[in-house]
N, C-alpha and C positions, 0 to 999 in steps of 0.2 A: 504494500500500500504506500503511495506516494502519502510525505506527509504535506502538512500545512502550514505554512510560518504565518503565524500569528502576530509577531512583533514587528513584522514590515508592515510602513504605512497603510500599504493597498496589499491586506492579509489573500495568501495567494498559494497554489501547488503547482507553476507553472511556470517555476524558475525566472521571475520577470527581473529580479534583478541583474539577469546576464541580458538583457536586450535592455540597455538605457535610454536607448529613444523610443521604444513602447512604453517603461517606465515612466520619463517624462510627460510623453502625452498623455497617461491615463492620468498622473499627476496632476495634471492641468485640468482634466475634467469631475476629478475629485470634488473641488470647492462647488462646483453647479452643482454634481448634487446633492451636497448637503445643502446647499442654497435651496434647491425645487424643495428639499424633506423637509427643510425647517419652511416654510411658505405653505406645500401642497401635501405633508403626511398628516398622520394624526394628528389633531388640532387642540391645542392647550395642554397636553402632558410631556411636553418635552423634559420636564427636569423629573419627571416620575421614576423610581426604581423600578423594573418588569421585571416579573421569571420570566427568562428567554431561554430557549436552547439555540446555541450556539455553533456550529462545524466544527470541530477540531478534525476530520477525517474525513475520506472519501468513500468508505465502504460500507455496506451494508448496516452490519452492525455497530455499536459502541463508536458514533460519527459523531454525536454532539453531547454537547457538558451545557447540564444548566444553572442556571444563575442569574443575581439580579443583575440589571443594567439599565440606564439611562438609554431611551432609543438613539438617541442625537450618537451614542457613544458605541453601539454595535460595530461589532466588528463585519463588516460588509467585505467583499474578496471576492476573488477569482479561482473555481475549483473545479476542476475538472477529472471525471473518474478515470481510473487509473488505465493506460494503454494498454491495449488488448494485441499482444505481438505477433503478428503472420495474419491479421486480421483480414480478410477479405470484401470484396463489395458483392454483398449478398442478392442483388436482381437486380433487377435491367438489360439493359445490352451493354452495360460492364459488368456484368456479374463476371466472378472468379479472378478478376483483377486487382491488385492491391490497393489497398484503400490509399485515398490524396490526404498527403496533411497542406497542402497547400491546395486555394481552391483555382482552378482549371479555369483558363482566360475566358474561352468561350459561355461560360458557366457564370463570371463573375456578377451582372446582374440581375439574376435570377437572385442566386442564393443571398447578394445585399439585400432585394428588396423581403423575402423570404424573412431572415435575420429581424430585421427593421420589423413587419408587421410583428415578428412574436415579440421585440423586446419593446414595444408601443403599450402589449398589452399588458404590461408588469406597473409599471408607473400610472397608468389610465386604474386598475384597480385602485389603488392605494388613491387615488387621489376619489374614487365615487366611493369610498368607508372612510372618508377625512373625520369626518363627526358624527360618525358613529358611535365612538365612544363616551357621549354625551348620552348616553341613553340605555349606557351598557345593560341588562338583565342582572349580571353580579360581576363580581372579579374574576370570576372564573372565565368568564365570556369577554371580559374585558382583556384580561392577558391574552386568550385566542385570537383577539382582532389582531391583536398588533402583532403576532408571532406572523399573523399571514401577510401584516404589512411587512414588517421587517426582510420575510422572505422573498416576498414581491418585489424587494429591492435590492436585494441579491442576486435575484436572477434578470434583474435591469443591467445589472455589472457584469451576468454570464455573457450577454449577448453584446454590448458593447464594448465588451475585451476581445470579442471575435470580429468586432467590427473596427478598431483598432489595429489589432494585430493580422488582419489579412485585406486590407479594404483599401488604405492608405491614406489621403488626404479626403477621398470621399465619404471615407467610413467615420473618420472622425468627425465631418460634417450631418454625419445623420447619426453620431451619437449627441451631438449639441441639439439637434432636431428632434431628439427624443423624451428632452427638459421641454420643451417650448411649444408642443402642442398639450392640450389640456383635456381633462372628461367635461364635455360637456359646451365647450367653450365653440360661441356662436363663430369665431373668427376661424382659430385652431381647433379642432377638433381632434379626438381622437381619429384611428384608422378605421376602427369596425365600430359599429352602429350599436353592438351592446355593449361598448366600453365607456358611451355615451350617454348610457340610461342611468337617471338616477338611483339612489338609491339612500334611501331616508325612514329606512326600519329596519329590526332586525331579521325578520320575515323575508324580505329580499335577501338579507347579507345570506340567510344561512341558504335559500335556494340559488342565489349565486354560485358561492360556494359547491354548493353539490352540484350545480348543471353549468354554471359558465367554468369551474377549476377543470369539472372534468373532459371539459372539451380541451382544455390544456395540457391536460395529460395525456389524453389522445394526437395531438399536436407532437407533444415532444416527442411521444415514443415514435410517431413517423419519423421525425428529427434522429432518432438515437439510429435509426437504419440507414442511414445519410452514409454516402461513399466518402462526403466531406468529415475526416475522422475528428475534427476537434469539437464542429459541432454537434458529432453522433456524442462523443465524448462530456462534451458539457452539459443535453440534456440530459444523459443517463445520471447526471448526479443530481438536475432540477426537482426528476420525478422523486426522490427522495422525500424531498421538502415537501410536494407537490401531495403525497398523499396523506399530511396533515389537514392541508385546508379541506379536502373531499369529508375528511373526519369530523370536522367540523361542521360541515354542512348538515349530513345527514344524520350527526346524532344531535343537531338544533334544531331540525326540521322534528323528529322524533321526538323530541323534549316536548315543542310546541303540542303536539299530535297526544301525546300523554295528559301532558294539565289539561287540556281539553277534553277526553276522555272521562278525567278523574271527576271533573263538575258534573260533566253529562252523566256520570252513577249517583254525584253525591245530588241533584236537583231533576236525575231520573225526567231527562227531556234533553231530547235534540232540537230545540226550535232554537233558528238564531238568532232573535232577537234576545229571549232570555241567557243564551249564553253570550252573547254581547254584554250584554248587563252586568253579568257577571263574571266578566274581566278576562274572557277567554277569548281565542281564535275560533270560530266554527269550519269544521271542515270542510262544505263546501268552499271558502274562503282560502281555505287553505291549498285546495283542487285549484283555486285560481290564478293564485302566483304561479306554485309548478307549471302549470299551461305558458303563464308569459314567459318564464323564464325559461323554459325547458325551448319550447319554439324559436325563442330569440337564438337561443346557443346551437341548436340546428343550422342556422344561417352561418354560421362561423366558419362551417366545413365546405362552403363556396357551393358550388352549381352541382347537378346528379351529374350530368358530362360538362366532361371538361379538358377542353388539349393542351393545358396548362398541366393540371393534373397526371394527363397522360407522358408529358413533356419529361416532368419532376420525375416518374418511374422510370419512365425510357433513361435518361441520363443520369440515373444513381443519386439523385441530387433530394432524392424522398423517397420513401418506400411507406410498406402497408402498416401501421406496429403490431407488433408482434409474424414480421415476416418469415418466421422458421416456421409458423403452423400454415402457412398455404402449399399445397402441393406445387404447384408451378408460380416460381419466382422470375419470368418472363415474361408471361402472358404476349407472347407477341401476336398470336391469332386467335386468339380465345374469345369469345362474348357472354355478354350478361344482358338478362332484360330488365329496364326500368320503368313506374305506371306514370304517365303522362296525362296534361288533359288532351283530350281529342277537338278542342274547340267547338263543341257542340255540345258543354255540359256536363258532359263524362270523362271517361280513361279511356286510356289505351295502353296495351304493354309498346315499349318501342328496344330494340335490338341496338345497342353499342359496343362499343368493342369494351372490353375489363381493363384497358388500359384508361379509357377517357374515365369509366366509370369508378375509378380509385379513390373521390370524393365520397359518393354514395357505398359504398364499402368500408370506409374509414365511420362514416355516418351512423350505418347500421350496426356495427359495431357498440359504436359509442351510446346506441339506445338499449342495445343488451346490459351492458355496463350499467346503465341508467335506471335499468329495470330492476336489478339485483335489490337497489336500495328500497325501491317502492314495496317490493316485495317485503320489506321486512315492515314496513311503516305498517303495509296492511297486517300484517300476522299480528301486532299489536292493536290493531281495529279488534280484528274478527276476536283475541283474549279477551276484552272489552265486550265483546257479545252486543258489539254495533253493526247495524247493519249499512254498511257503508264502505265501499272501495276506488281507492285513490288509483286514477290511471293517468299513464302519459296519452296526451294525443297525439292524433297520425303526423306524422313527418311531414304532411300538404297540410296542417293549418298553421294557418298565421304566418305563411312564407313570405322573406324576400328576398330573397336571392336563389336562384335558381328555377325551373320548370315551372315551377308552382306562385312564384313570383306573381303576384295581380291576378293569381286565382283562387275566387272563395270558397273556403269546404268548411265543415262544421268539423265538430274534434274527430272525430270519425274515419274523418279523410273522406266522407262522401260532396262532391260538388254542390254548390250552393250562389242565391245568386247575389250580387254587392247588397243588395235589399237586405234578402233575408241574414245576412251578417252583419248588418248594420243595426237589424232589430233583436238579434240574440247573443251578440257578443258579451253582453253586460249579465248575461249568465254563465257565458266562458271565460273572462278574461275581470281583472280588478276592475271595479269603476274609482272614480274619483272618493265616494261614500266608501268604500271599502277599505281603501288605501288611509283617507281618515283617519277612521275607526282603528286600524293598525297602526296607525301613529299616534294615535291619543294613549296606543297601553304602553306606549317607550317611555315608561318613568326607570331613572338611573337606579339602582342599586347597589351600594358600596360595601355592607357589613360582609367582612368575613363570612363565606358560608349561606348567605342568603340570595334565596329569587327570588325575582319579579313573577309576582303572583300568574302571569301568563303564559308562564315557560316551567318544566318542572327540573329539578337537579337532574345534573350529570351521573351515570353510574360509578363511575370514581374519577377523583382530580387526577393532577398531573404529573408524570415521573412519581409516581409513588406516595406523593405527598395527598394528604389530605382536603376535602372537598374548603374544607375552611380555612385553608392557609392561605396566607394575606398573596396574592397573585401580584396585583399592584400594591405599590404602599403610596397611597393618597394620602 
């Protein structure tokens, strides 16, 4: 295992101190951003002590030490997992050829722009949970936020040390580009359109968390199969970090999903107005985010066909994740069918080749993955002896991006027309009264050990310590 110097400025496993003009330049981009964090991170707790886990390591196990810390004062760095020797480029039409540590002229703006959208969307979170912690449920959810901010900003410095160290004057200029667009911001915007959306409860943060993380995780691991080995290299150690915040999602989705259950026994009724009243989420409400959130993050994996897609496979430069479980790592003549509208209301299956359709596979994927959690949310209903189950909707509703793009269907996936989506969506999707109502229950909780009457405790706190131990010290 490569180690980690810790006591160099810019904490690091990738020998930067022998290349002194990488050094320098990340040096120089250092101060911005602690500039953006201290401006656009968490808002008002900069001088707070956090339990943070921290990297000391790249591997699997026994990788971080926890402990308090000042966020201002985290040790942020450059890590990457450790070289895999005789490594090959696993599919495409470079399969069996050695992997490039440096990345391929012809290739070069591809993989910048590539680079650039993932490390956009590292900074764009942290800055749509700024003030979230305003409203935290307890400490215990408060220290979570910021462990996901913190890591979101380490994996802003994964990607902008590979844009640094192989990109040259223009990489540097789209690591300064990557402080200076904003979530939200009418002028700058972020790059993708859910990095965009607000987010002003913790009802969002935790379905974020479980449905926009996991599209990242989905992401890197295409990334980890990358011919280009620093950046197969660097996401493999992202997804580390990466499956804390998924944990976070779905056992705060779960938390919410419980208190709620628990009134629904103790006041023996599912009407949502009385469980409103009485300071819970109802589930169909709870059915509602999932839908926004879950749909938005479908949009992220780009169009069902795509010769971009196809491009990234063909040339090593992406692959599927988890490319060792597909029999054929070419696909050079193969096809898939995907359901299209027919323009007259309906579907149609349509025939493309498994190269263009690498999106849509990545996709479907990513809703298996998706479904695992739901699954468990429900087995907790059906314990409860509710009659009630939480589903994801079809992949065609609420599209924009891609086939389905400007066409209505109901959660179903069955076609519908602008009308009748116009007149039902306020039973599929938050209304304005909804979102409200879930903001009106984000009162702060500070005591050691206590929730917010909306959300119920965690099954146990964190690295071993107890659910009461002071996370932050306010």
């Amino acid at each position: 295992m490569s180690s980690i110097d810790l006591q160099a400025l810019i904490p690091n496993n990738v020998h930067l101190g022998e290349n002194r003009q990488l050094q320098r330049a990340l040096e120089h981009w250092q101060p911005a951003f602690l500039n953006w964090w201290d401006e656009m991170g968490p808002s008002d707790f900069k001088a707070k002590e956090v339990y943070l886990r921290t990297a000391v390591g790249v591997d699997a196990s026994g990788w971080a030490s926890y402990g308090y810390t000042p966020m201002p004062d985290y040790r942020w760095g450059i890590f990457l997992a450790d070289k895999e020797e005789g490594r090959k480029i696993g599919f495409g039409d470079h399969m069996g050829e050695e992997v490039w540590q440096d990345v391929p002229g012809e290739y070069r703006s591809t993989f910048r722009r590539l680079i650039v959208t993932q490390g956009d969307t590292e900074p764009a979170s942290v800055e749509q949970q700024r003030l979230l912690g305003h409203t935290a449920p307890s400490l215990y959810d408060l220290r979570n936020l910021f462990q996901v901010n913190v890591e979101e900003g380490r994996h802003l410095w994964a990607m902008v040390y590979l844009l640094h160290a192989h990109f040259g004057r223009d990489g540097r200029e789209e690591a300064e580009e990557l402080l200076m667009r904003h979530s939200g911001d009418a002028d700058k915007p972020r790059i993708l359109g859910t990095f965009n959306e607000p987010m002003d409860n913790w009802l969002s943060f935790f379905m974020f968390t479980y449905f926009t993380d996991r599209d990242g995780k989905f992401q890197l691991k295409s990334f980890a199969e990358s011919a280009f080995d620093p950046l197969a290299r660097t996401t493999r150690f992202m997804l580390t970090e990466e499956a804390h915040h998924m944990f976070v999602g779905e056992t705060g989705v779960g938390r919410v999903i419980k208190r709620t259950l628990e009134v629904m026994k103790e006041l023996d009724t599912d009407d949502q107005a009385t469980l409103r009243k009485a300071g819970v989420i109802d589930l169909p409400t709870v059915q509602k985010f999932m839908n926004f959130w879950f749909t938005s993050s479908l949009d992220l994996f780009g169009s069902e066909a795509s010769s971009n897609a196809a491009n990234y496979f063909s040339n090593g430069i992406k692959g599927r994740p988890d490319e060792a479980k597909f029999a054929d790592h070419v696909e050079l003549e193969t096809e898939m069918s995907i359901v299209v509208p027919n323009g007259q209301g309906g579907v149609k299956n349509e025939t493309i080749s498994t190269r263009n359709g690498m999106n849509e596979i990545t996709r479907l994927e990513y809703v298996k993955d998706c479904n695992v959690g739901v699954t468990r949310w429900n087995m907790g209903i059906k314990r409860a002896g509710v009659d009630f189950e939480l589903t994801l909707p079809s992949t065609r509703f609420r599209r924009e991006v891609g086939v389905w793009a400007g066409n209505f269907t109901d959660p179903l996936g069955n076609p519908i027309s602008a009308a009748d989506f116009e007149a039902k969506k306020d039973q599929w999707l938050p209304t304005p009264a909804d979102t409200a109502f879930v903001k009106s229950l984000m009162n702060r909780v500070t005591e050691p050990g206590k929730m917010a009457a909306w959300i119920a405790p965690p099954d146990r706190g964190i690295n071993a310590n107890p659910l009461e131990y002071e996370y932050v010290k306010l």
